[in-house]
C-alpha positions in Angstrom: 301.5 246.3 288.1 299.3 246.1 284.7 301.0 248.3 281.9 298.3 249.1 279.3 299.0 250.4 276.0 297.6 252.0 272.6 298.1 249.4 269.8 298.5 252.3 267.2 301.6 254.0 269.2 305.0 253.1 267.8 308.0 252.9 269.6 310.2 252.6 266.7 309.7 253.8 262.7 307.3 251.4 260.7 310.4 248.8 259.4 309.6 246.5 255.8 311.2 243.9 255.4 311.1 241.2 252.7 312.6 238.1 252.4 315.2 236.4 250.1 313.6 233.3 248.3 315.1 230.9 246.3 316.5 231.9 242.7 317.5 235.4 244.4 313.5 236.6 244.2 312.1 239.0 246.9 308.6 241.0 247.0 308.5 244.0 247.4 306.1 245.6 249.2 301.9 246.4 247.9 302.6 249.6 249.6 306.0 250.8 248.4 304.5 249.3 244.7 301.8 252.1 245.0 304.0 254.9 246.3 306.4 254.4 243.2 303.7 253.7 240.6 305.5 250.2 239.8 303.6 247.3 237.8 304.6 244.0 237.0 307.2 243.7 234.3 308.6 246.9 235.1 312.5 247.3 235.0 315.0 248.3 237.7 318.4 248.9 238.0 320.3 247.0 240.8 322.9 248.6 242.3 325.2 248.1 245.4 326.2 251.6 247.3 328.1 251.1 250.6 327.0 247.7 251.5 323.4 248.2 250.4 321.3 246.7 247.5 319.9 250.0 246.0 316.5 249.2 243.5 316.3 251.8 241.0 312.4 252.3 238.6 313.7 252.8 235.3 312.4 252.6 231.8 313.7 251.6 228.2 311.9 254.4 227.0 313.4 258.2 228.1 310.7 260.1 230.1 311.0 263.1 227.3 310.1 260.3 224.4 306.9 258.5 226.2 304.5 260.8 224.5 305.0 258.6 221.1 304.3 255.5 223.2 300.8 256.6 224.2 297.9 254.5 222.6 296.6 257.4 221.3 300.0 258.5 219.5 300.1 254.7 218.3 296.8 254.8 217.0 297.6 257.9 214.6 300.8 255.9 213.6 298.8 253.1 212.8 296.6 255.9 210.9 299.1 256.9 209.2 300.7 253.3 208.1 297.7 252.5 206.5 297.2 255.6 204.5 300.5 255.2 203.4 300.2 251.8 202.6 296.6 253.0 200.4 299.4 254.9 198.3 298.2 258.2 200.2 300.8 261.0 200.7 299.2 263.8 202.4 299.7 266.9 201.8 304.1 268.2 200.6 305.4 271.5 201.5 307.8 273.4 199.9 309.9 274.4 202.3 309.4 274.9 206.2 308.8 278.0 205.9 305.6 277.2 203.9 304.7 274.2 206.6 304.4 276.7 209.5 302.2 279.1 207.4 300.4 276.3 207.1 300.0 275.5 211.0 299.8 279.1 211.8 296.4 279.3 209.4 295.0 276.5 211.2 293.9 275.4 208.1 293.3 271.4 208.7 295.3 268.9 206.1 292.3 267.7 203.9 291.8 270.7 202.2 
């Protein structure tokens, strides 16, 4: 009796596994990489939770603070270095009340 079978049918859930090396490394996966947007250098918590190694993405930098580590922001901090380096000060409000006049006139800062 001949048993013929699709290659692409599964008989269990797709398993990953990866292997201790020495100095306690492992890799993990290309594919679980992708699916969690990780990079090398990237940090991660290690935690054990009922007999399980649990990895963990985290970052140094809070999710609600990234926005000031864009290049972009950095670029205008940079921007901003250097003026005040040249002795500039930009334009000085009063009071806050005055500042968000200001903004609400959508007037820009050089004049």
């Amino acid at each position: 009796m001949i048993f013929c079978m699709d290659a692409r049918t599964r008989r269990r859930p797709h398993i990953v596994t990866s292997t201790l090396r020495a100095r306690g490394t492992i890799t993990i996966p290309q594919d679980v990489r992708d699916a969690l947007d990780l990079a090398e250098g990237d940090q991660l918590v290690v935690t054990v939770e009922e007999d399980r190694i649990v990895l963990t993405p985290t970052s140094l930098i809070p999710d609600d603070q990234a926005w000031f580590w864009t290049p972009e922001w950095q670029e205008k901090e940079r921007e901003v270095d250097e003026a005040r380096a040249r002795g500039e000060r930009g334009r000085m409000f009063e009071s806050g009340d005055e500042f968000l006049a200001f903004l609400d006139s959508g007037t820009s800062a050089e004049q």
